[in-house]
ZAKOL-433587 format. One record per residue: residue number from 1; residue in three letters; x, z negated, y of N, C-alpha, C, O in turn. Coordinates in steps of 0.001 Angstrom, whole numbers, padded with zeros to 6 digits. Layout:
N
[NUM,"ALA",[X,Z,Y],[X,Z,Y],[X,Z,Y],[X,Z,Y]];
...
//
This chain:
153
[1,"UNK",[032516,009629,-043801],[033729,009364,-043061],[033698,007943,-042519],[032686,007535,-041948]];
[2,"UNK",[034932,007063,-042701],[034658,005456,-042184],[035021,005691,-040474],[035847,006308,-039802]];
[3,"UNK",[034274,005114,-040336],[034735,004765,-038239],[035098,003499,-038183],[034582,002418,-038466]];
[4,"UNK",[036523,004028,-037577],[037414,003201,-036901],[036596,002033,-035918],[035507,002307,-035416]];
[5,"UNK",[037340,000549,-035690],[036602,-000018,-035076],[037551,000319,-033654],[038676,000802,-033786]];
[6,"UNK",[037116,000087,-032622],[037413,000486,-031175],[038576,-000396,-031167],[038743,-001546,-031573]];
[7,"UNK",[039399,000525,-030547],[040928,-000505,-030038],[040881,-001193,-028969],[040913,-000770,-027814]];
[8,"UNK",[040791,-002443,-029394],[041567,-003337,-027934],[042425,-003173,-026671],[042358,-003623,-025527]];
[9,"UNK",[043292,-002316,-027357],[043921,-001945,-026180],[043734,-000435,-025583],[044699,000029,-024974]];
[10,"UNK",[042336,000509,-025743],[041918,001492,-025280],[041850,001801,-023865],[041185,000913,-023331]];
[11,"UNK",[042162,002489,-023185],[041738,002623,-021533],[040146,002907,-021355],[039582,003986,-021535]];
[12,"UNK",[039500,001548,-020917],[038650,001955,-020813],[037978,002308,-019075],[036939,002861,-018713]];
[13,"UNK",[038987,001766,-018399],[038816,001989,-016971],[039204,003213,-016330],[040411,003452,-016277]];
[14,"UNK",[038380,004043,-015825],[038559,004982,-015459],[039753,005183,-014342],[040672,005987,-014498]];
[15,"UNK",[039625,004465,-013370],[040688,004192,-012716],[042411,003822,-012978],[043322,004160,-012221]];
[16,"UNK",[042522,003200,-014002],[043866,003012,-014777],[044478,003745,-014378],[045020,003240,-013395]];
[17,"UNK",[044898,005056,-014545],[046255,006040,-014852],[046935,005917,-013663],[048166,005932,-013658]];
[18,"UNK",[046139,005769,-012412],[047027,006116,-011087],[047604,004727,-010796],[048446,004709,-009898]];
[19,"UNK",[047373,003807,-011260],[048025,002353,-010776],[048669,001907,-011831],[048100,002015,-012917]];
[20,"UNK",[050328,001152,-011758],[050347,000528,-013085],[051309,-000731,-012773],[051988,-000766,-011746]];
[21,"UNK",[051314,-001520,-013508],[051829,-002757,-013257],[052585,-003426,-014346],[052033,-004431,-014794]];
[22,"UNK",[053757,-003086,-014887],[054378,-003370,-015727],[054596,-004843,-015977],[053707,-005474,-015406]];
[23,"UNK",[055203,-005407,-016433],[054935,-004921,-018452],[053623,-004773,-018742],[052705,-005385,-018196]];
[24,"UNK",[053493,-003666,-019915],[052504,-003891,-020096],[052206,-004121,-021902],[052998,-004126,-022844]];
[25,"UNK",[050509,-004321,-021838],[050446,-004881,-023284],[050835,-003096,-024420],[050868,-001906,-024108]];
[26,"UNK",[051002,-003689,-025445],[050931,-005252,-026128],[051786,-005619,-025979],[052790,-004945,-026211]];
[27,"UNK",[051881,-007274,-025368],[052373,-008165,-024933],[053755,-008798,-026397],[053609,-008830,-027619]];
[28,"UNK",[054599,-009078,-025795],[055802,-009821,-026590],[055580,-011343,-025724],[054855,-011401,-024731]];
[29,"UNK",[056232,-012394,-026204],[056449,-014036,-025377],[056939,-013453,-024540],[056256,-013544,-023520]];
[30,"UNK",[058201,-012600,-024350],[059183,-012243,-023401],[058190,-011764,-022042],[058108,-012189,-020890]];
[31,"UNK",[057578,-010802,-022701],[056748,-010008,-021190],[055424,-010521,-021331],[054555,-009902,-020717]];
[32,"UNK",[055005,-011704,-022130],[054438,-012339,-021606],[054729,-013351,-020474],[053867,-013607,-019633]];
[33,"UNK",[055673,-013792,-020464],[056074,-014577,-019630],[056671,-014409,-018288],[056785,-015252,-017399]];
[34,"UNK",[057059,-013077,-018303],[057543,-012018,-017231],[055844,-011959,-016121],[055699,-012245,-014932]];
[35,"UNK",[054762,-011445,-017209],[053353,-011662,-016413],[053143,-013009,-015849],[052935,-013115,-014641]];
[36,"UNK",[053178,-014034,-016603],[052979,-015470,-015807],[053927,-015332,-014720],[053344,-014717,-013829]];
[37,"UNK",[055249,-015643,-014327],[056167,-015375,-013379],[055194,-014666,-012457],[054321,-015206,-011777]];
[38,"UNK",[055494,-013305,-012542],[054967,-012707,-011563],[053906,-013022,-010793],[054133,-013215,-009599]];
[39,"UNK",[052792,-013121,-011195],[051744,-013788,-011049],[051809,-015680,-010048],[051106,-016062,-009112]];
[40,"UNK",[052567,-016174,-010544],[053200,-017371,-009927],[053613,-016777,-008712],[053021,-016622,-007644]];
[41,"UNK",[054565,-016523,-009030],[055145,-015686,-006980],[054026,-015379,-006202],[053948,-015847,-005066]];
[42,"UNK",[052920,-014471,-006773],[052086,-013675,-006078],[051432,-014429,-005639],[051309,-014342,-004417]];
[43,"UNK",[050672,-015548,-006340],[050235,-016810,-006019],[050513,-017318,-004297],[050026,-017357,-003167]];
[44,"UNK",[051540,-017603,-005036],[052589,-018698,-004346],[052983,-017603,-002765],[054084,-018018,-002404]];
[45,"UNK",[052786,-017102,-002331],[053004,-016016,-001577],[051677,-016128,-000166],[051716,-015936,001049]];
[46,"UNK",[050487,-016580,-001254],[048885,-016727,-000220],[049057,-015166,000601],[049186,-015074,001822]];
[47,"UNK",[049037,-014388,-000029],[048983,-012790,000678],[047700,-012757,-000419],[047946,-013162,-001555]];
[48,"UNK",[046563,-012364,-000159],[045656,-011932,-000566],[045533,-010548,-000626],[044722,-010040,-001401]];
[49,"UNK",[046232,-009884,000093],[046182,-008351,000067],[047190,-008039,-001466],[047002,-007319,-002446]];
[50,"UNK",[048115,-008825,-001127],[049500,-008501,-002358],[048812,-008822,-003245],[048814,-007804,-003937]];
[51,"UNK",[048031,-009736,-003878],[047805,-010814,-005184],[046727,-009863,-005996],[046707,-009548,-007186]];
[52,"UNK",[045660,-009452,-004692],[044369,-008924,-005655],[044710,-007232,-005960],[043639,-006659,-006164]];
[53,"UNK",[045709,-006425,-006034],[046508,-005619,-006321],[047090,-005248,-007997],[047255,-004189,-008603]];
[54,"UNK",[047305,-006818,-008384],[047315,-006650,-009549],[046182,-006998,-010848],[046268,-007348,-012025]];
[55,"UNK",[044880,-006615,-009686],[043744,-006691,-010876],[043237,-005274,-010345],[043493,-004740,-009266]];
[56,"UNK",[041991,-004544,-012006],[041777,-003288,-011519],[040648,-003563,-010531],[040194,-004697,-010373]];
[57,"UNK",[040105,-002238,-009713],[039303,-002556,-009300],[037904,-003070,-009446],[037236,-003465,-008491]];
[58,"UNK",[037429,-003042,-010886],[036371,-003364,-011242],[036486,-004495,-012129],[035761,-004740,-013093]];
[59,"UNK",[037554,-005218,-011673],[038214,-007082,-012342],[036577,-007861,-012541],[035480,-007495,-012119]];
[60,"UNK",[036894,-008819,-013197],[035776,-009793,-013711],[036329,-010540,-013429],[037524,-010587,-013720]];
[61,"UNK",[035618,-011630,-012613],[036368,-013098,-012442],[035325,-014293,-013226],[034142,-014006,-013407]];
[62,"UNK",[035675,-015149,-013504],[035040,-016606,-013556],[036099,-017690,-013204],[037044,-017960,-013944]];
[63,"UNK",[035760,-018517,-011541],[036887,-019217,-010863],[035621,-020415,-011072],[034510,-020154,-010609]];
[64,"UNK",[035834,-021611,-011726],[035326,-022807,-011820],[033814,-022234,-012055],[033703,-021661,-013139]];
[65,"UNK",[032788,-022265,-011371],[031435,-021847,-011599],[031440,-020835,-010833],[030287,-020423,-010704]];
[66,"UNK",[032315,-020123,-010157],[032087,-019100,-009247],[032213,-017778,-009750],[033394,-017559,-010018]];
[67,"UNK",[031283,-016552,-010051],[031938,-015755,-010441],[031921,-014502,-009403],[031082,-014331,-008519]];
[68,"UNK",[033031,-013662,-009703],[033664,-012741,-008824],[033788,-011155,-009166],[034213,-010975,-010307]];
[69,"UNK",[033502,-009903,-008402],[033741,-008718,-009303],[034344,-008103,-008508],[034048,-008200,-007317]];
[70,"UNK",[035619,-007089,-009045],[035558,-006278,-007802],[036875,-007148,-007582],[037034,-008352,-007783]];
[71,"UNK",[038019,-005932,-006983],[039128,-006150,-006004],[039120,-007038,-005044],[039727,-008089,-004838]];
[72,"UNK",[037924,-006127,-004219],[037758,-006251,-003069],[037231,-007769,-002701],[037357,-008405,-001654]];
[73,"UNK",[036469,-008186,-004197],[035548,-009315,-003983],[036557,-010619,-004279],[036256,-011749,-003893]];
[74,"UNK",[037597,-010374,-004896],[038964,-011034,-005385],[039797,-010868,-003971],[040205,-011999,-003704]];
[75,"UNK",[040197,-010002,-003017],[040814,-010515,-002094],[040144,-011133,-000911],[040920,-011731,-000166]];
[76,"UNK",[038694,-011128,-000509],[037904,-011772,000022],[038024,-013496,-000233],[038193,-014506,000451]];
[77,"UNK",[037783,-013063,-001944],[037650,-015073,-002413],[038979,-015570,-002314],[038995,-016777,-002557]];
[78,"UNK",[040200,-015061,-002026],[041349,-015378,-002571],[041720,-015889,-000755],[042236,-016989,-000556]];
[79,"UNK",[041324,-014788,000633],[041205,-015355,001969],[041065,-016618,001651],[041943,-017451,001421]];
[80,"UNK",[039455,-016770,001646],[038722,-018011,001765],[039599,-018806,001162],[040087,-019570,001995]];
[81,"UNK",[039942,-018944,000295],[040256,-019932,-000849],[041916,-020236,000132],[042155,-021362,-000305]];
[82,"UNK",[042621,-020052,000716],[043897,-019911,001150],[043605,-020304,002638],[044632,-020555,003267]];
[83,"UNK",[042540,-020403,003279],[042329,-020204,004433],[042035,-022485,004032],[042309,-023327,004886]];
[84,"UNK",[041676,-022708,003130],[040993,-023872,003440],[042085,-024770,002377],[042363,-025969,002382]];
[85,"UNK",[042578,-023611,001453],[043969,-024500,000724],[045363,-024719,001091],[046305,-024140,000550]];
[86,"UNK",[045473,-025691,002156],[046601,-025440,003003],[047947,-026589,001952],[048028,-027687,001402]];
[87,"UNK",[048825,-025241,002259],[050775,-025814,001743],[050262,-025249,000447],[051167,-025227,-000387]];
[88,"UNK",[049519,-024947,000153],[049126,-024313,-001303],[050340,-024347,-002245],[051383,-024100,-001639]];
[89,"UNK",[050505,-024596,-003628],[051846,-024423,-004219],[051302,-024621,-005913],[050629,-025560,-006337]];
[90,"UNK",[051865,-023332,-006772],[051302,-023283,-007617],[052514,-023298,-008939],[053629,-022885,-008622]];
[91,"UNK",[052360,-023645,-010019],[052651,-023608,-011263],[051791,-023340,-012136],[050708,-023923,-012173]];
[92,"UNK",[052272,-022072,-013286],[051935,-021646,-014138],[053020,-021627,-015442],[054204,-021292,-015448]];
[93,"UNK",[052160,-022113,-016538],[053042,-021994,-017806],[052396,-021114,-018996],[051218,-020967,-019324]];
[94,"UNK",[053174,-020767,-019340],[052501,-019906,-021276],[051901,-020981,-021849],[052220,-022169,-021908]];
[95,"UNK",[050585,-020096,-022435],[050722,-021226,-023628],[050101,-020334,-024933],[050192,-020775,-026079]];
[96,"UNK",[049548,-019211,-024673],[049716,-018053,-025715],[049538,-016828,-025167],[049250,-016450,-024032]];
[97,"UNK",[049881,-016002,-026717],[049239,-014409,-025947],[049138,-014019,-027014],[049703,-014539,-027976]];
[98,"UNK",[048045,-012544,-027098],[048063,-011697,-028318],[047568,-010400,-027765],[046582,-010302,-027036]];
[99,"UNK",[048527,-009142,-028273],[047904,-007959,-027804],[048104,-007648,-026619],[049223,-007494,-026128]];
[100,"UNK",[046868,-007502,-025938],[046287,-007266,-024007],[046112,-008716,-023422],[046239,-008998,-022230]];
[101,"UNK",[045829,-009523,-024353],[045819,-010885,-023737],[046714,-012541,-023505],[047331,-013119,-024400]];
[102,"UNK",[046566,-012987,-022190],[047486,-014220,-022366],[046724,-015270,-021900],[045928,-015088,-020979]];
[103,"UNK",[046858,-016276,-022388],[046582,-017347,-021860],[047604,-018501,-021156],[048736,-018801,-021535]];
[104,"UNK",[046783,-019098,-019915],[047960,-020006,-019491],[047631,-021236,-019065],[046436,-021529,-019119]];
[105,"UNK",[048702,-022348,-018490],[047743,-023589,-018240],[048564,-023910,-016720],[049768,-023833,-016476]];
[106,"UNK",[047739,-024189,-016070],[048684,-023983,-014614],[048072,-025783,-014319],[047431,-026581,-015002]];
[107,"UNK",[048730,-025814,-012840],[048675,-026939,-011508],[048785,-026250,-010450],[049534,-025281,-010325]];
[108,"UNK",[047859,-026813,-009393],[048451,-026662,-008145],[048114,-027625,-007304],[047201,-028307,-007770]];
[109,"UNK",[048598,-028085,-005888],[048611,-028578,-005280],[048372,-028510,-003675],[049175,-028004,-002890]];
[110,"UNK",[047496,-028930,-003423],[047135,-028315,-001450],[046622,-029667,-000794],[046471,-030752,-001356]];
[111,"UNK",[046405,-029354,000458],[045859,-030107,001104],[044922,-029499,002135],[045210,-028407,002625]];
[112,"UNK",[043393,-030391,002630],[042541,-029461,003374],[042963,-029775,004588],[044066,-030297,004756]];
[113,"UNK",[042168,-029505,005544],[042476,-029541,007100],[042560,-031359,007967],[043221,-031725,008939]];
[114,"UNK",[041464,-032217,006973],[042039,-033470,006951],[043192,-034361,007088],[043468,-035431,007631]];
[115,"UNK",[043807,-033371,006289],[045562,-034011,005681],[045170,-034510,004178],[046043,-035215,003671]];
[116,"UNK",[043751,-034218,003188],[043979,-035140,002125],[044271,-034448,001168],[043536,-033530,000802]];
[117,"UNK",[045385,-034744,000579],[045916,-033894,-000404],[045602,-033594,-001876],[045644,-034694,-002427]];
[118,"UNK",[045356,-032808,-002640],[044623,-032482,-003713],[045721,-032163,-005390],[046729,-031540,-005057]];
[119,"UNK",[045714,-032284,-006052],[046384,-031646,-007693],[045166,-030590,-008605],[044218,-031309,-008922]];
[120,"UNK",[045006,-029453,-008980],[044123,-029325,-009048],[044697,-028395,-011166],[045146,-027251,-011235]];
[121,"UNK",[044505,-029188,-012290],[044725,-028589,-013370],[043761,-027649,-014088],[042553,-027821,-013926]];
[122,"UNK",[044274,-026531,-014981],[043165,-025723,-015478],[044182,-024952,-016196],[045411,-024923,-016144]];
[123,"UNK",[043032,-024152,-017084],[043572,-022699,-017945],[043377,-021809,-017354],[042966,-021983,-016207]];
[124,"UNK",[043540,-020694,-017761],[043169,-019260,-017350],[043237,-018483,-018593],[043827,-019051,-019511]];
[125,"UNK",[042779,-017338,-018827],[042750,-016996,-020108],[042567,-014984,-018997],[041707,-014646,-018184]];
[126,"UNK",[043441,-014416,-019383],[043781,-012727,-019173],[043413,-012380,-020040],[043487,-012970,-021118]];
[127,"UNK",[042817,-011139,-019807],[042671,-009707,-020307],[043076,-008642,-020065],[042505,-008409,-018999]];
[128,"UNK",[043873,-007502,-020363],[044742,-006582,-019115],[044277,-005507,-019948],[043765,-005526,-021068]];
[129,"UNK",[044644,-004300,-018946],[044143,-002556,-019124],[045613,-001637,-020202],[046463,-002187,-020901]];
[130,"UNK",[045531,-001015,-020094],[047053,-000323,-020595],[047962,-000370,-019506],[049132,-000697,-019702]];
[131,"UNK",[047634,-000141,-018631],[048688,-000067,-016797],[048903,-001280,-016478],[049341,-001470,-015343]];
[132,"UNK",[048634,-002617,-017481],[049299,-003571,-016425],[048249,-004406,-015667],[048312,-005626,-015516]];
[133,"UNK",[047324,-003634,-015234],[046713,-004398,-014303],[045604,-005156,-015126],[044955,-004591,-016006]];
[134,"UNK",[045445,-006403,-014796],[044377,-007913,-015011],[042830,-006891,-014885],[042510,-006246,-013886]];
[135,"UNK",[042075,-006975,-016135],[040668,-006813,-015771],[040032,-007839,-015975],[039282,-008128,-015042]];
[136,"UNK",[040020,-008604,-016928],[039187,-010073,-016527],[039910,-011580,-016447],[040892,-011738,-017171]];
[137,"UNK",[039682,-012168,-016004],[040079,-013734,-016089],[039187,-014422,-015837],[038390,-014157,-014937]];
[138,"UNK",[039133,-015275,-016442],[038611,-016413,-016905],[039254,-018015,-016526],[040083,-018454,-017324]];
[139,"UNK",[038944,-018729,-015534],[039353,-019558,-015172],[038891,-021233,-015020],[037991,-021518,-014231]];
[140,"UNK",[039451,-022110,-015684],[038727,-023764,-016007],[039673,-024257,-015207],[040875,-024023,-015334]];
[141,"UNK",[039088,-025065,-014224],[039748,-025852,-013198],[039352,-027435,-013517],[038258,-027729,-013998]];
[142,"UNK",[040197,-028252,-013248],[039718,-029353,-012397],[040737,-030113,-011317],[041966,-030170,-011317]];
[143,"UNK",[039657,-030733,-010302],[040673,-031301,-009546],[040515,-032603,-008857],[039400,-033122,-008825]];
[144,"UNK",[041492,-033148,-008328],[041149,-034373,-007395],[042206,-034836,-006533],[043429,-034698,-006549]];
[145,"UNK",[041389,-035428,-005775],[042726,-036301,-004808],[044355,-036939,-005073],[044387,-038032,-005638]];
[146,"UNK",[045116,-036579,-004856],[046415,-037616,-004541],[046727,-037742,-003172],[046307,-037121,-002195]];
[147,"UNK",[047661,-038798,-003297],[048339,-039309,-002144],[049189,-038010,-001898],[049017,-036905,-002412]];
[148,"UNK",[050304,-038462,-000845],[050728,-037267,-000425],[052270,-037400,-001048],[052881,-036393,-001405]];
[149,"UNK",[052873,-038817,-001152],[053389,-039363,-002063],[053564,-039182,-003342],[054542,-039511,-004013]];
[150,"UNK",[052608,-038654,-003676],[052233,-038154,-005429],[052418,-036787,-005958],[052288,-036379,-007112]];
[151,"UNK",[052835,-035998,-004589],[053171,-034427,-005046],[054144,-034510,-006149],[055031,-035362,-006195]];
[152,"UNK",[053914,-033438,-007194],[055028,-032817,-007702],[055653,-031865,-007018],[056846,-032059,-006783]];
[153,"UNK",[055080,-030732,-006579],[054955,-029096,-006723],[055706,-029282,-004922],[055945,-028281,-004247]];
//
């Protein structure tokens, strides 16, 4: 008998069924892009309670060299990270998807408690469950100083 190779888009999180977060995969451009959006707002919002909601609870992070597991450990880093990224303001764009997964290429822009203001570019690359909800991301940052003059966002 030949065996099937394992589906990509299988539930493998036990937790899944009771939470769900539409659209979900497999992904079209359309509701791919519906996920970036959303995600942008949630961002853009600095509610850490709201944001880490739409990953499961046992999410995988990689944020620059930092890595992260866990909800709980995602709305913790997401405090911190909001607590010291002040006016915070984010953009996100498509730039593919296939299946359960999207990739995107964002900006954002903050300033620390100084007043010196920052641009900070990167990818992100998703992985999602059947319900919608983000189990891993994968995240390449970089960033640096601007004037304050120099905002886009």
């Amino acid at each position: 008998m030949e065996q099937k190779p394992p589906d990509p888009l299988a539930n493998t999180n036990t937790n899944i069924d009771i939470e769900q977060k539409p659209p979900f995969p497999p992904f079209t451009e359309e509701t791919a892009k519906q996920k970036i959006q959303a995600a942008e707002d949630a961002w853009n919002s600095k509610d850490p309670n709201k944001v880490c909601m739409a990953y499961t609870i046992d999410t995988e992070w990689r944020n620059r060299s930092e890595f992260i597991n866990g909800r709980e450990g995602v709305r913790q880093f997401l405090q911190g990270k909001w607590d010291k990224e002040l006016d915070y303001k984010l953009k996100k764009s498509y730039f593919a998807h296939v299946q359960n997964r999207i990739s995107v290429r964002f900006e954002y822009e903050y300033r620390n408690e100084a007043g010196q203001w920052f641009r900070a570019y990167g990818n992100e690359n998703w992985e999602f469950e059947t319900n919608g909800l983000m189990a891993k991301r994968w995240a390449s940052i970089n960033d640096g100083a601007i004037e304050e003059s120099d905002r886009r966002l």
